[in-house]
N, C-alpha and C positions, 0 to 999 in steps of 0.2 A: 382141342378147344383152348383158346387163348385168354387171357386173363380179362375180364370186364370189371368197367368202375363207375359206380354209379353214387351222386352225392346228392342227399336229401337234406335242404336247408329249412328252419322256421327260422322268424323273424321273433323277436321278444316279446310276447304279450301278442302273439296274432293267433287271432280267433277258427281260420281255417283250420276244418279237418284234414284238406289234401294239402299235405309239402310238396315243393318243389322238388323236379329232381334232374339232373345231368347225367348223360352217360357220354366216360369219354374213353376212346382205345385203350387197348390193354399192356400198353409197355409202358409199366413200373417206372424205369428209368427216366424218360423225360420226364412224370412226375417228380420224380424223388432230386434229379442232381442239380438241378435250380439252386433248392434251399442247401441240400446236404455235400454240394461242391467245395462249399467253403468254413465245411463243420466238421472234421476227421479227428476230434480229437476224446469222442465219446460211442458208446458206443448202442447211444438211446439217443433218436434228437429230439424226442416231446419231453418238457418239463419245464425247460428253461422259456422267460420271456420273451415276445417276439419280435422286442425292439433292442434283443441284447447285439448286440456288434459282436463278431466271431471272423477267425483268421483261418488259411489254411497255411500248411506250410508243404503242399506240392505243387509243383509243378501241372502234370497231368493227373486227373483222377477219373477214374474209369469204372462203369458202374454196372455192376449184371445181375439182373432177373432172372433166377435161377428158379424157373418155375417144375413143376412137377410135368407137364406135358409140354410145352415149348419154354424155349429162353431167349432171352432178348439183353442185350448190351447198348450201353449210350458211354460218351467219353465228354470232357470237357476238359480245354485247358485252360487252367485255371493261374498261371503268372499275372505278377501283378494284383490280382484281387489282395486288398490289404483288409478291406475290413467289409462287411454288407450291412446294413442296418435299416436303409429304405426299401419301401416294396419296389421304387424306378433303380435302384443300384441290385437286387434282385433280380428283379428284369434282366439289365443286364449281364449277370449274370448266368441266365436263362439263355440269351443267345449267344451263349460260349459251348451248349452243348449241341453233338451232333448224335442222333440214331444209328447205330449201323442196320443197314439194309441191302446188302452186299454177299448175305447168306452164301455160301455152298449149295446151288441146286433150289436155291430159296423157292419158296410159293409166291402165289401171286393174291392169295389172301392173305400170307400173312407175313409179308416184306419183312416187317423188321422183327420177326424171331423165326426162330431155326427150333425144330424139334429134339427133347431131351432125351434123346436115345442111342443105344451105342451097339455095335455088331463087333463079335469076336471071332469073325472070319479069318482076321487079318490082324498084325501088330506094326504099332500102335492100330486100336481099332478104330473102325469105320462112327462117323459119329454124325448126327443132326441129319440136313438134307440128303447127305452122303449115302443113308442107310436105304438098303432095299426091302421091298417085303421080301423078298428072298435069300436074307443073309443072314446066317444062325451060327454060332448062337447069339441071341437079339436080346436086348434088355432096356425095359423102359420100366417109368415110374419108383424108382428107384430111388428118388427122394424122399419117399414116405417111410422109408427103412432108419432115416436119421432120426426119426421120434419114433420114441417107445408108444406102445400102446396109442397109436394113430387111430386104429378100428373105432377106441371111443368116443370117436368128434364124428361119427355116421348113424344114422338110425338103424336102429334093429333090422325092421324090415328093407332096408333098403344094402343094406352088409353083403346077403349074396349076391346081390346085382352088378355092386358095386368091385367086388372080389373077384367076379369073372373079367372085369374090364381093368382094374386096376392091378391085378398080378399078386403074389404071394407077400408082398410089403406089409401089405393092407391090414393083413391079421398077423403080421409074424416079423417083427422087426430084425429078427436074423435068420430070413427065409435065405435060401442059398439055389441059385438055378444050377438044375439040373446037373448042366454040361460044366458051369465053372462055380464048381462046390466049393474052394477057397475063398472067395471072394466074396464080401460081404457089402452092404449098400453104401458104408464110406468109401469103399475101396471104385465100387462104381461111379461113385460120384466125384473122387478126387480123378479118374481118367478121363470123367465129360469135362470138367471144370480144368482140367490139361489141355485137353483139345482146344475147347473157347478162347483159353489165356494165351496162347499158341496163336491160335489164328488172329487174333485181335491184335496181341505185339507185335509179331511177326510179318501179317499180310496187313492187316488194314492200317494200324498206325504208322509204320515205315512209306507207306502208298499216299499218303496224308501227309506227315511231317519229313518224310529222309531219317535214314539209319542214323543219321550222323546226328542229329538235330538231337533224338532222342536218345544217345547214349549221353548227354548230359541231364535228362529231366530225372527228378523225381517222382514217381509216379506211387500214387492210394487210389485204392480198389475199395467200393463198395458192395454189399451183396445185401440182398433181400432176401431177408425168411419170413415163414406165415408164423402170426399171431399167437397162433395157441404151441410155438416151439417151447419144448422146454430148455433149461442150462443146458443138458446133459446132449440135446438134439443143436443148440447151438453151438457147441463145443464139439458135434460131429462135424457139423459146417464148418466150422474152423479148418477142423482138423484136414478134411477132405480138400478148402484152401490153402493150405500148407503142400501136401501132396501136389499140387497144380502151380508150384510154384511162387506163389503168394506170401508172400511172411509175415507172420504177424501182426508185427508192430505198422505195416500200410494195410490193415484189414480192419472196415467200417461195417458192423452187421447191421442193418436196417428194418426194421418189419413192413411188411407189405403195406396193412392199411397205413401206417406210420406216414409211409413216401406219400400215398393218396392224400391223406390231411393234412398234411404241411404243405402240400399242393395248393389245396383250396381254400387253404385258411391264408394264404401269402400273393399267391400269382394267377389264380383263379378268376376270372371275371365275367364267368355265367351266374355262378351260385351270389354273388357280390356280399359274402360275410361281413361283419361287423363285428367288434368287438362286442362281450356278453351273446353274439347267437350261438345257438345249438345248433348241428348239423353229424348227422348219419353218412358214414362208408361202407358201402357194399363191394366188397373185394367176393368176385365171383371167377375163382381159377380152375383147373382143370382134375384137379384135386378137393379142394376144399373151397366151403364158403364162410366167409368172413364177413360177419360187422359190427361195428365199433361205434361209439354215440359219443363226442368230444363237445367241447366248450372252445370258441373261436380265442377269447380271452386266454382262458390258462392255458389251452392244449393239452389237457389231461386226458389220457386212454384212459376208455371205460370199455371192454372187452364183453 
């Protein structure tokens, strides 16, 4: 199951009990690198005002959704952009990004992500599309292992359910499978997030720009985590992007609902916000459910 997004607007002072509400696909990424193409130098983009002017200082930046059941990647080159400040200079920089949909073996539901999962058949292992149900040993979900006590953000009664479908993460943040006992879920997650960054430099951007073209850019990486991460579960992330090649200093963490409301508080023009309205995110991924109740004006997370 892939990530859904769904945005509940009122209006200031209106009397109706039913909000409006929008649902748009679930890759993160073209929400998110619109506004956060040209904002790499923190590592929260709700706070600041939304007419502040911000610069990037890469070339390419590249953005992944690194969800618990599939992921998805978008790029934008972003040269030249010097400063954004309007919603029409936003825009355009909206259409500097492109989706990849280019998957390994991809679906046909679900073009622009590749499932999060990795086979240890073989080294380097098998990963996303690539993976069969008959290749073991198999590991998915594997990103719920990067937050401690994840089982908390689930209901009681819903816990076994959940446990048989979602794997050993769920309840045990240093569950270990079976067959590869050393390895723990940053170690799994820095060899999917190897794979992705691999195949994105490697086949898709080279196939896009030429080799040559890109061993002059600079390139920042963005990545999405869920809401309720903590320090210690973002600093897995990190970590795990370091491991996949990624350094530091070009590593942008984003929160999930974050990208969605910077979305439709900026380039949106179903919900049509206004300054001073309220509006609800519903980040419904394959893992967890997420919502968030912000102010169009300030952009303050209220979790």
């Amino acid at each position: 199951m892939g990530n859904v997004l769904k945005c509940w607007s009122r209006k200031r002072g209106a009397r109706s009990a039913t909000p409006e509400y929008h649902q748009r696909p679930g890759n993160l990424n073209d929400v998110a690198m619109a506004r956060s193409v040209e904002a790499m130098n923190s590592d929260s983009m709700i706070g600041g005002a939304s007419s502040a002017a911000v610069t990037t200082n890469s070339d390419l930046v590249i953005g992944i959704d690194f969800g618990t059941t599939f992921t998805g990647v978008a790029y934008a080159y972003a040269a030249g952009v010097a400063s954004v400040i309007s919603t029409a200079e936003m825009r355009s920089v909206a259409e500097k990004v492109s989706v990849i949909k280019t998957w390994p073996n991809r679906s046909n539901y679900y073009a622009d992500k590749t499932p999060t999962v990795l086979a240890y058949n073989r080294r380097p292992p098998m990963w996303g599309g690539n993976v069969r149900p008959s290749d073991e040993p198999q590991v998915a979900y594997f990103k719920l292992g990067l937050h401690e006590d994840i089982i908390t953000h689930y209901q009681q009664h819903s816990v076994q359910d959940a446990e048989s479908i979602l794997g050993g993460f769920l309840s045990d943040h240093d569950w270990r499978h079976p067959a590869l006992p050393d390895m723990k879920a940053v170690d799994f997650a820095g060899d999917y997030l190897t794979r992705i960054n691999q195949y994105v430099t490697q086949e898709v951007l080279p196939s896009r720009f030429g080799e040559k073209f890109l061993q002059n850019q600079k390139v920042s990486y963005i990545v999405t985590v869920p809401a309720i991460w903590s320090d210690k579960a973002k600093q897995q992330t990190r970590q795990a992007a370091f491991a996949a090649g990624i350094e530091p200093e070009k590593l942008t963490l984003i929160t999930e609902p974050e990208a969605a409301a910077l979305y439709c508080a900026t380039l949106c023009d179903e919900v049509d916000l206004e300054p001073g309205d309220r509006f609800m995110i519903c980040d419904a991924g394959g893992g967890t459910v997420v919502c968030c109740l912000l102010d169009r004006k300030m952009l303050i997370l209220r979790i």
